[in-house]
C-alpha positions in Angstrom: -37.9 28.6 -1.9 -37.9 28.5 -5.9 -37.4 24.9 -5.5 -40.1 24.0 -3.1 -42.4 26.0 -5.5 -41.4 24.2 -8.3 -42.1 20.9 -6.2 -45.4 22.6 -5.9 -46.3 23.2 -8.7 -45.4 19.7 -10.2 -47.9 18.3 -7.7 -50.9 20.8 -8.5 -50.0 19.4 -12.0 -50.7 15.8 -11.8 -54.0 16.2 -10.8 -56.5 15.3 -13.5 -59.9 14.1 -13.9 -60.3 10.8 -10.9 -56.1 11.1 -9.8 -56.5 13.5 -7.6 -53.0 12.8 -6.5 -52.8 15.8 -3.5 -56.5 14.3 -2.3 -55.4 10.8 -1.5 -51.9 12.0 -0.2 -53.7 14.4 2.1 -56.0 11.4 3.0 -53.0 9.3 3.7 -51.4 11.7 5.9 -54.5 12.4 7.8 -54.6 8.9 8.7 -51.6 9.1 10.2 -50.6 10.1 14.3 -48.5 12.8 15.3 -45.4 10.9 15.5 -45.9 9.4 12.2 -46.6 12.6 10.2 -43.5 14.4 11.9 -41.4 10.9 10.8 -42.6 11.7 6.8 -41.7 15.3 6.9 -38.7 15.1 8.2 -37.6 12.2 6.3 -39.1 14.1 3.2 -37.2 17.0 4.1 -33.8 14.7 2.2 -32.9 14.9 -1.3 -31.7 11.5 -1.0 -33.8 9.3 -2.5 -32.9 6.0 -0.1 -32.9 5.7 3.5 -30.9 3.5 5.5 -31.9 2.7 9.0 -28.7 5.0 10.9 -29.9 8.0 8.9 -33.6 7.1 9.4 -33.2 7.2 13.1 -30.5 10.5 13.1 -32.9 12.2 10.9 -35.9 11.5 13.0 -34.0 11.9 16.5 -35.5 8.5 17.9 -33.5 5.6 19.2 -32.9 3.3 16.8 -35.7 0.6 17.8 -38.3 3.4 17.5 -37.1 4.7 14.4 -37.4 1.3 12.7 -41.2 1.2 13.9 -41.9 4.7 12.5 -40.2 3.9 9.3 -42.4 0.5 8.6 -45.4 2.3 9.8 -45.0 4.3 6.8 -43.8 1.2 4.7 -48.0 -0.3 5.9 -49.2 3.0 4.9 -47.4 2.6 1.6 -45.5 6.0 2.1 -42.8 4.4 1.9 -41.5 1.1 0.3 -38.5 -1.2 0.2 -35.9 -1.4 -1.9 -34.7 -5.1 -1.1 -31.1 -4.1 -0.8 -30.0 -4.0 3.7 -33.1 -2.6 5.0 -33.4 0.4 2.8 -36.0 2.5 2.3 -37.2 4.7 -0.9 -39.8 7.5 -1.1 -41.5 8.1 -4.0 -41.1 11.9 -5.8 -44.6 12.9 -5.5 -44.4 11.6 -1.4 -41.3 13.6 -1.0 -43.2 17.1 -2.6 -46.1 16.4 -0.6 -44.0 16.0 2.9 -42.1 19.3 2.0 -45.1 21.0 1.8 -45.9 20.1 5.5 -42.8 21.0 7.0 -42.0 24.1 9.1 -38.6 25.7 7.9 -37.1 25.4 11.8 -38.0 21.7 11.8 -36.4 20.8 8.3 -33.5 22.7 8.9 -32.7 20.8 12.3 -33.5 17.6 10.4 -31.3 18.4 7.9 -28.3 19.1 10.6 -28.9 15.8 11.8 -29.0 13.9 8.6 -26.1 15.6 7.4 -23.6 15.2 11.2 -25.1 11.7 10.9 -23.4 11.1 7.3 -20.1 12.9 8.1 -19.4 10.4 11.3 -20.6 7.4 9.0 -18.0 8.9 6.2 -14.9 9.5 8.7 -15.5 6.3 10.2 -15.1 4.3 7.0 -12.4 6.8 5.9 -10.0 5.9 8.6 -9.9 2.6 8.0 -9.5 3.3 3.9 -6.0 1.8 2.7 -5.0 5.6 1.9 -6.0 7.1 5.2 -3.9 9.3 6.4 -2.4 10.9 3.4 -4.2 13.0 2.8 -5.0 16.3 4.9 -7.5 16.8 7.8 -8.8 18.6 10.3 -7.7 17.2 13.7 -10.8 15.3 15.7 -11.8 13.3 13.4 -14.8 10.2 13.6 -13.5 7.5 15.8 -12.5 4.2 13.4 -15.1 1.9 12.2 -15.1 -1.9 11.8 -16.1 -3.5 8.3 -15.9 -2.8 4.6 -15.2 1.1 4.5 -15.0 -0.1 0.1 -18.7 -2.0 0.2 -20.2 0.6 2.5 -18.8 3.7 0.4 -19.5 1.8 -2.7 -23.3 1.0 -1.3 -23.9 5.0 -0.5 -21.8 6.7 -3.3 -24.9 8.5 -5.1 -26.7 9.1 -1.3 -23.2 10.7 -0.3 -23.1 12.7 -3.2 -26.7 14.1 -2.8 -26.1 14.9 0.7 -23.0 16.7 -0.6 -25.0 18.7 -2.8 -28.1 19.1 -0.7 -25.5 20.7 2.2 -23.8 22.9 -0.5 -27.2 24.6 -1.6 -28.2 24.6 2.2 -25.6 26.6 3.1 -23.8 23.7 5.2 -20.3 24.2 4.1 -18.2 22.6 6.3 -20.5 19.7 6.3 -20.1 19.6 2.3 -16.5 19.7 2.2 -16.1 17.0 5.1 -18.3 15.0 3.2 -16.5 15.6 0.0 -13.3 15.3 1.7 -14.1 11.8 3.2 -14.9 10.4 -0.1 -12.4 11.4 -2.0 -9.8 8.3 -1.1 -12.2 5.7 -2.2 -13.4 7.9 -5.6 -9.6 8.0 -6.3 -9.3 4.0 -5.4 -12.6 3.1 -7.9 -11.5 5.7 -10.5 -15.1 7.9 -10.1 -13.7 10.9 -11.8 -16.8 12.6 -12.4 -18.0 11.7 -9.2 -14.6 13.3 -7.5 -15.2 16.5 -9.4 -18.7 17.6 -9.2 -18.8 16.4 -5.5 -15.5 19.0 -4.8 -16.5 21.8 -7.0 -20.5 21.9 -5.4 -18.4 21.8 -1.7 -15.5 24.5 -3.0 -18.4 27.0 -3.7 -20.5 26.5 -0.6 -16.4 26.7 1.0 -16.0 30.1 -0.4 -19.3 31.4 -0.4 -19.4 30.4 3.6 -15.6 32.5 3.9 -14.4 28.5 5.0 -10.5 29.2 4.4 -9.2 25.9 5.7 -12.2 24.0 3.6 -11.5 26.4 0.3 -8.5 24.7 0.8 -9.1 21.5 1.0 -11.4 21.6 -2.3 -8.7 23.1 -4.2 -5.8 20.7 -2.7 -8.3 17.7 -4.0 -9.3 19.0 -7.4 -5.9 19.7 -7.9 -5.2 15.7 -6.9 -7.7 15.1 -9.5 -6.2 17.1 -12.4 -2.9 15.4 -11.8 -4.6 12.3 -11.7 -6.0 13.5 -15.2 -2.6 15.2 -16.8 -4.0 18.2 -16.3 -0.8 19.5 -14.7 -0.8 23.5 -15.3 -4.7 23.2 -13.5 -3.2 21.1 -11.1 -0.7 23.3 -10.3 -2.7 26.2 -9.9 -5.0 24.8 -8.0 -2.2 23.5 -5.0 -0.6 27.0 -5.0 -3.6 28.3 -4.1 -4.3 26.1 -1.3 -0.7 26.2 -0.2 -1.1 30.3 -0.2 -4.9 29.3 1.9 -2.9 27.5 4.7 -0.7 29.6 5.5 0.1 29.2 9.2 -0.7 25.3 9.1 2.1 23.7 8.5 1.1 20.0 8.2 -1.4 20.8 5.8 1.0 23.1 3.5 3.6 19.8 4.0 0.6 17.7 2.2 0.2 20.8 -0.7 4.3 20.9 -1.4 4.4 17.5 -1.7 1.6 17.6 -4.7 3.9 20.5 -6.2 6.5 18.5 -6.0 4.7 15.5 -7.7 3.5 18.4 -10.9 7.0 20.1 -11.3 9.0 16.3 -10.9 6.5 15.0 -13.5 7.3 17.9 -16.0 11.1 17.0 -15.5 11.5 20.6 -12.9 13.8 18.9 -10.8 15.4 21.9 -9.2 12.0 22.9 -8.0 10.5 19.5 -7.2 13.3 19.0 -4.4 13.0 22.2 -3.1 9.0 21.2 -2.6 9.8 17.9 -1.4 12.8 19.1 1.5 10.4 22.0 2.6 7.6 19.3 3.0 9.8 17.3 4.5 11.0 19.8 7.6 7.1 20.4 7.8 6.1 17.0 8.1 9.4 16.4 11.0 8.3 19.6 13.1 4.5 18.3 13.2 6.0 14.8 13.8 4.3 13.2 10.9 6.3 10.0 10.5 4.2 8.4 7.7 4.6 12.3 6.1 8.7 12.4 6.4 8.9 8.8 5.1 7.1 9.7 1.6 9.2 12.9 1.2 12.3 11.2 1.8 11.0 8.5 -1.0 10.4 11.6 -3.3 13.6 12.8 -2.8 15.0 9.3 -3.7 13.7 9.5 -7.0 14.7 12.6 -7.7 18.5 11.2 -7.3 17.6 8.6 -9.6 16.8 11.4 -12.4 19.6 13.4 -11.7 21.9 10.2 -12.5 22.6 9.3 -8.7 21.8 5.7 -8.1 23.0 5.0 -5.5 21.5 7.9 -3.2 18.4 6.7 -5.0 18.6 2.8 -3.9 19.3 4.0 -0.4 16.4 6.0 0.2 14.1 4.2 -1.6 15.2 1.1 0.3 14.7 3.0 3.7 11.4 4.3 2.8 10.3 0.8 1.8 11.9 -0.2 5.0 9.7 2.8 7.1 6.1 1.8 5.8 6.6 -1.4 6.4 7.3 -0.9 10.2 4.4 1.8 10.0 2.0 -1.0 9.3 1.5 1.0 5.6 0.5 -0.9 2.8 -0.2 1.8 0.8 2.9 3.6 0.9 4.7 0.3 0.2 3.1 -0.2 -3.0 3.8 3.3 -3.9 7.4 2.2 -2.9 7.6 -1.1 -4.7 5.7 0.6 -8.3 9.0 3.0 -8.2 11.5 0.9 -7.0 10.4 -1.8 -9.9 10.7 1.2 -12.8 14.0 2.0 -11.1 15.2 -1.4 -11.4 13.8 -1.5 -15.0 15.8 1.7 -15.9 19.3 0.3 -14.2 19.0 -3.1 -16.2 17.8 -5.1 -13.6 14.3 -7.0 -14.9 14.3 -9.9 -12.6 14.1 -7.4 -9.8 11.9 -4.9 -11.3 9.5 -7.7 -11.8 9.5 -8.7 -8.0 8.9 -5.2 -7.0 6.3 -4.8 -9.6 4.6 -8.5 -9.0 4.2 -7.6 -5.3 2.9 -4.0 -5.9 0.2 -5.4 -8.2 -1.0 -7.5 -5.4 -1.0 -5.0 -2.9 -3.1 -1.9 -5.2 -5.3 -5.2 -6.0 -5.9 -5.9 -2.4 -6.6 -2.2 -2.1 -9.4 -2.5 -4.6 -7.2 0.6 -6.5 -8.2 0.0 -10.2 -5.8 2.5 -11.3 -2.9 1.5 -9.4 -3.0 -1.8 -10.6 -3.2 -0.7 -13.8 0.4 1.2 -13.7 1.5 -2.0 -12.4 1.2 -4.2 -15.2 2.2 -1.1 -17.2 5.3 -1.1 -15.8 5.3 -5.3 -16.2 5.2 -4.2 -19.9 8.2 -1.9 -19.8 9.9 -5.2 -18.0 8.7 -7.4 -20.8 9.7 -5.2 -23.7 13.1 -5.0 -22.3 13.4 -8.5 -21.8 12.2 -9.3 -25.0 9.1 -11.7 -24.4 6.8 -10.2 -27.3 4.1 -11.9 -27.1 3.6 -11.7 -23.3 4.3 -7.7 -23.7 1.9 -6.9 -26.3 -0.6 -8.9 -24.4 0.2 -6.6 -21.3 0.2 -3.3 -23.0 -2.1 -3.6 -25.4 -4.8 -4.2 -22.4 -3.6 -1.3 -20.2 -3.4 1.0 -23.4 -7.4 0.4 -23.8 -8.1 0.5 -20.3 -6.1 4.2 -19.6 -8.2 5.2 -22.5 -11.6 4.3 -20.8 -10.8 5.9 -17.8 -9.0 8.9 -19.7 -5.9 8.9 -18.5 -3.7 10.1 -21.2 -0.2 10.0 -19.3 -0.8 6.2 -19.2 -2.1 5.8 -23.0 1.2 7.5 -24.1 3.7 5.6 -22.0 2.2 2.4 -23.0 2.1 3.2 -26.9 5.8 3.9 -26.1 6.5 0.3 -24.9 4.8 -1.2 -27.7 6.7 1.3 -30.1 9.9 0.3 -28.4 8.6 -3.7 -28.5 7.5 -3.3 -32.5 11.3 -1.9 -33.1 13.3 -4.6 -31.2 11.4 -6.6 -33.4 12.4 -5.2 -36.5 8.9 -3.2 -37.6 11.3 0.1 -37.8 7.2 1.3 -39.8 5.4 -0.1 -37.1 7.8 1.5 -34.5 8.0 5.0 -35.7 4.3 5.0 -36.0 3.7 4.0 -32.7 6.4 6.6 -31.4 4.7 9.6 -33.6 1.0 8.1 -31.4 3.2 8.7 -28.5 4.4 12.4 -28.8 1.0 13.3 -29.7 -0.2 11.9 -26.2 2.3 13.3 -24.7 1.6 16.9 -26.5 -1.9 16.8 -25.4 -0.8 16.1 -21.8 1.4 19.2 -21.9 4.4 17.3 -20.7 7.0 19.0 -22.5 10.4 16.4 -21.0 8.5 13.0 -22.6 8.1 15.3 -25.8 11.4 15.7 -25.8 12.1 11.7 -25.6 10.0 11.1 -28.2 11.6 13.6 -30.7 14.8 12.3 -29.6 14.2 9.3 -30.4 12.3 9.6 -33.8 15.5 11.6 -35.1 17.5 8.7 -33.3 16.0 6.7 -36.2 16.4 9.1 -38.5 13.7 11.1 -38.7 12.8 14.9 -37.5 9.8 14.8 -35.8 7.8 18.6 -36.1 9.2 20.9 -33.0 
């Protein structure tokens, strides 16, 4: 109610001497018929400030044919106008205040359930066909898949999405928020929209626990906490999926999905104990809900925790059979997760000309993907390859690029490991000055990350060229 009344006021305020804005929107409407003026209210009754022609006709109940004739009756009457980009439409501000004014609360409010059911089925349509469908948790019944660009079209409606997010938060439409917010969040994490990722889950994670929405408290938390990893912010992150965990009590699947993200936080900060216990109680969740795509990941997890606790052989073989799964799932995503590893696995047991196969055809695949940031930790890891093979030139090329693109997108994890190569690439070249320096930059990223194991390395090896780094 503040809000329409600030609308209000706004409009009261433009009029001045012969712009008698209200007057000629009043004549405007007037002009219209019935059917017309219920199409502007209803489609002012939106925050979103473009129409397309689905959620012109689910917001105006009206097949679709009928809906597009409404819609350019308003476009003659210059109530509307075109954007030029697929058939879109745009309202002007002043419109919008005007058609709010007309509305009746029980008619905006059913508009509003429309426009909103009408995004989530568009959403979870082009979510199940995203590269990283299925990894992440849902709630069974989901929209039916979709044919097309699920990339273009999410790309196309990201700022519409996000108003309808926030439009359904405020209205008191929780579970459509956190759907919506849920949907997204495989295709912000693709494109690297951190912002967009967080302000879309935090507005839905208060309408969740304001509305008492348990499963979709949950669900927010479990994908902020996705997106502080993503960030290095793992003490946050960890917070955030014990929470969730503690929230799903009692389903199973969906605590598989949260021990597997503790595993990921307490594995990263070198807890190893504690990352396999995560990943083998995941792991009997995932086999008694009959998750294949679930057990295969956990048993790659698992692998990679025998190749830090010095078992490389354990570590070749699962790694090799999870590679072996996804690729009999049909997963490309889960086998460029695979391939990323298994090429820094290589790297680390001395084999480069394998590492760079591995890493070569994970590249491709996060590319295909459209994954900015997955690429990206490919051709860091092509760095680490070059460094250790000794081709300078080609290295600092590599790394210096990925060191200034981690820093644009802010991830810090990334900016530290790739100073490292270059520290490592400047002392196999003899700069022991250049080195040390560059090894110093890398603690310090490390520091701020809080990851207290690569702190460690670093200290180690500063004092392995003989100086004491501060503790």
């Amino acid at each position: 109610m503040a809000q329409l009344a600030d609308e209000q006021r706004r409009l009261d305020g433009l009029a001045a001497g012969d712009m008698q804005v209200r007057a000629s929107l009043a004549t405007g409407y007037r002009a219209l018929d019935e059917e017309q003026r219920r199409a502007l209210r209803l489609l002012g009754s939106l925050d979103n400030t473009e129409y397309s022609p689905r959620l012109a006709a689910a917001v105006l109940d009206r097949p679709w044919h009928r809906a597009e004739r409404l819609v350019e009756d308003l476009v003659d009457a210059q109530l509307l106008e075109l954007t030029g980009v697929a058939d879109r439409y745009r309202m002007h501000g002043l419109v919008r205040i005007y058609a709010r004014e007309q509305i009746e609360a029980a008619e905006r409010d059913a508009a509003l359930t429309r426009a909103l059911t009408a995004w989530l089925i568009a959403a979870e349509e082009a979510e199940a066909v995203m590269p990283n469908a299925g990894w992440l948790p849902h709630l069974p019944g989901r929209g039916a898949v979709a044919t097309g660009d699920p990339m273009a079209w999410f790309e196309l409606e990201r700022q519409e999405l996000a108003i309808a997010i926030e439009q359904a938060a405020a209205a008191g439409h929780a579970e459509h928020a956190w759907r919506l917010a849920a949907a997204c969040e495989g295709f912000l994490e693709l494109r690297g929209y951190w912002d967009d990722w967080r302000r879309c889950h935090e507005r839905a994670l208060v309408a969740a626990v304001t509305g008492n929405d348990r499963w979709g408290e949950a669900r927010m938390r479990y994908g902020l906490g996705r997106l502080c990893f993503a960030q290095d912010r793992y003490v946050l992150a960890e917070r955030l999926f014990s929470r969730a965990l503690e929230l799903w009590t009692g389903d199973r699947l969906s605590q598989a999905h949260a021990l597997m993200a503790l595993g990921d936080v307490h594995h990263h900060n070198g807890r190893l104990d504690l990352a396999r216990r995560c990943f083998e109680e995941a792991a009997l969740g995932y086999a008694a809900e009959h998750d294949e795509r679930g057990a295969v990941n956990a048993g790659f997890c698992l692998g990679l925790i025998h190749r830090d606790l010095g078992d490389p052989d354990a570590a070749k073989a699962a790694m090799a059979a999870a590679l072996s799964a996804f690729r009999g799932l049909g997963d490309s995503y889960g086998q460029a997760q695979v391939l990323l590893f298994l090429g820094a696995s290589h790297c680390k047991w001395g084999d480069q000309d394998a590492a760079e196969r591995c890493v070569s055809e994970a590249t491709a695949l996060y590319r295909g993907f459209g994954d900015r940031l997955g690429e990206l930790r490919c051709l860091r890891q092509l760095g680490h390859v070059l460094v250790s093979r000794g081709e300078t030139a080609r290295a600092e090329r590599v790394l210096n690029g990925c060191q200034r693109a981690f820093a644009e997108i802010g991830d810090v994890f990334g900016q530290a490991t790739s100073c490292w190569s270059l520290a490592e690439l400047a002392l196999r070249d003899g700069d022991e000055r250049l080195g040390r320096r560059r090894l110093a930059d890398a603690l310090d990223l490390f520091t701020k990350a809080g990851l207290e194991p690569w702190q460690r390395r670093m200290r180690r090896r500063l004092a392995e060229l003989g100086r004491s780094a501060p503790v």
